[in-house]
N, C-alpha and C positions, 0 to 999 in steps of 0.2 A: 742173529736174533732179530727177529720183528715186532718193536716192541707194540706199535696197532695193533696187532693180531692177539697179541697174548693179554691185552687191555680187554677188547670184546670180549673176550674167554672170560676174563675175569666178571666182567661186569655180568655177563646171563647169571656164572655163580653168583653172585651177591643177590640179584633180582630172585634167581629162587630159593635161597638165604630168609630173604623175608616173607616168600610165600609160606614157605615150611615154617618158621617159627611160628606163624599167625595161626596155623593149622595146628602146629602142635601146642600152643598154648592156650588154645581153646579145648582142645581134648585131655589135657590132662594137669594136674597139678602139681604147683613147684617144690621139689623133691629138691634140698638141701642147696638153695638158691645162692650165689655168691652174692657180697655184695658189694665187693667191687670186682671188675674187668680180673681177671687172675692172668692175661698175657700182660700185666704193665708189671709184674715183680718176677723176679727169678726163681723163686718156689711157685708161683703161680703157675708159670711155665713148666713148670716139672709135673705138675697135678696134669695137665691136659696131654704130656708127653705119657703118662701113664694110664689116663683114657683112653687114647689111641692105640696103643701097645696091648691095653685089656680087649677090647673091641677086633685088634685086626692082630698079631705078634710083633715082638719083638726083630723080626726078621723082615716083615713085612715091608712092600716097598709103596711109596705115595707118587701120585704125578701130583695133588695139589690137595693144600691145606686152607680152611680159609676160618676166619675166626672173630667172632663178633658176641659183644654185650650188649642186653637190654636191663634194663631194672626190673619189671616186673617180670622176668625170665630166667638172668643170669647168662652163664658163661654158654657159647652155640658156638658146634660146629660143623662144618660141611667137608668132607673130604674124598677122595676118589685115590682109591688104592686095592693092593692084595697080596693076602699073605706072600702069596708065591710073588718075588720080583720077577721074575721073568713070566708070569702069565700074560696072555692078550686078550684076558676078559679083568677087568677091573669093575671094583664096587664102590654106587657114590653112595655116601650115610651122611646124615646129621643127627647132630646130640644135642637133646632141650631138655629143660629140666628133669635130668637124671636119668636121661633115655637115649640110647639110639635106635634109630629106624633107618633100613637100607629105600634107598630112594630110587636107584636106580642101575641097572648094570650095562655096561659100555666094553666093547668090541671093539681092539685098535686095530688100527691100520698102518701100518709101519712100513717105509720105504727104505732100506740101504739101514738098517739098525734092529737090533734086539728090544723088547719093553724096557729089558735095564738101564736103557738108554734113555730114557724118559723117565725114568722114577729115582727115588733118594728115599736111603731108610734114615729114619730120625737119627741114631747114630753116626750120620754122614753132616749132618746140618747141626749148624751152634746155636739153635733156638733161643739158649738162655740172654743171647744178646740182645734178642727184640724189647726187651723194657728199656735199654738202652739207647735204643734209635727210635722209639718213639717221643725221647727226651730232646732228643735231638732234633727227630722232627718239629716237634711244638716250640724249640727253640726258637726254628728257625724261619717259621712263621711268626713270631712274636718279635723278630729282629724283621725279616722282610717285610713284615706286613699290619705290624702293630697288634696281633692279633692273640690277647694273651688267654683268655679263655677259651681253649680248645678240648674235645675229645674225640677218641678212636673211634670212626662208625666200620672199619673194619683193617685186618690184617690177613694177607694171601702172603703162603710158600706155593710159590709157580715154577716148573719145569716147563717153560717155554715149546711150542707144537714144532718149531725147526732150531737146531741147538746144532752147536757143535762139540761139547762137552757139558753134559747137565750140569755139574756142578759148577764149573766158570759158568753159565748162560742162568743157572736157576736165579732167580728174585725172589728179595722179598718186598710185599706191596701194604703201605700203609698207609691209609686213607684218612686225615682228618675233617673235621668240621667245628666250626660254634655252637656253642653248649644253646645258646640258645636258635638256632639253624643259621643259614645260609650259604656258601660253596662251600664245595669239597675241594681239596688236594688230594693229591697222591703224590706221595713219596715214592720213589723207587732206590733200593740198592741191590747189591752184587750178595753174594752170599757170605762173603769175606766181611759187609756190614762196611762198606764203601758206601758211600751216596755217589747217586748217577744224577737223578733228577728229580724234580716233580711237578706237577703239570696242576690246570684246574682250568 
């Protein structure tokens, strides 16, 4: 796994994260706004696992989830997936106030692997753990860094572009910041909800 490679991945998603919200929150009106982040509790997480599920099946496979709040928007998300796991046309969507719209559709390329080899159906990943490690996260800035006012500017489920087993190689990636700005972190852990590292 390279973990460079799969950072820049992530970051183009997040840059056009907030292109799409800006766009869509100018077009349309907030439709049953949360008001807090619903990936920091375990029902929360279950509400977005059932968004996703409504949008694409049950069966459905993701190469990458990514998941962010704002206040005047609520819960967004961007994702790249499809029904079919083994298809090699996959679909990105984001979801903004009470909406998704398909953004874009991508045509893999696959060397020495099937697409299922790159994607994870929500029933394969323990999502519910994520309020968990993002506790830990801001722990653990507030232990190394003095840094006790933080929040999520984002959360990535990433299957990594060279793997040797998705699920040992998938991450998940959690970004914090000061509520009032300045650096990011990134957390990274294993899918198992290990911590590996985090970077800034």
């Amino acid at each position: 796994m390279k973990f460079k490679r799969l950072f820049k991945r992530y970051c183009k998603g997040v840059f056009l994260f907030f292109v799409l919200s800006a766009l869509l929150t100018a077009c349309t009106l907030p439709v049953n706004k949360e008001k807090t982040p619903s990936f920091e509790t375990e029902e929360g997480i279950k509400g977005i696992i059932e968004k996703l599920e409504n949008k694409y099946s049950k069966e459905a496979g993701f190469n990458k989830v990514l998941l962010m709040y704002q206040e005047d928007v609520g819960d967004m998300i961007s994702c790249t997936g499809a029904n079919d796991i083994n298809s090699y046309v996959l679909i990105e969507s984001f979801y903004s106030n009470g909406y998704w719209q398909d953004t874009a559709e991508i045509t893999l390329e696959i060397e020495n692997g099937e697409p299922s080899d790159f994607m994870f159906k929500l029933d394969e990943v323990d999502v519910t753990k994520i309020p968990k490690l993002i506790e830990e996260a801001k722990k653990t800035l507030a232990d190394d860094k003095n840094l006790e006012d933080t929040k999520v500017q984002s959360i990535g489920i990433i299957v990594p572009d060279e793997i040797s087993d998705k699920l040992s190689d998938l991450i998940y990636l959690i970004i914090l910041e000061p509520k009032n700005g300045g650096t990011r972190f990134t957390f990274n852990y294993t899918s198992d909800g290990a911590f590996i590292d985090y970077t800034y």
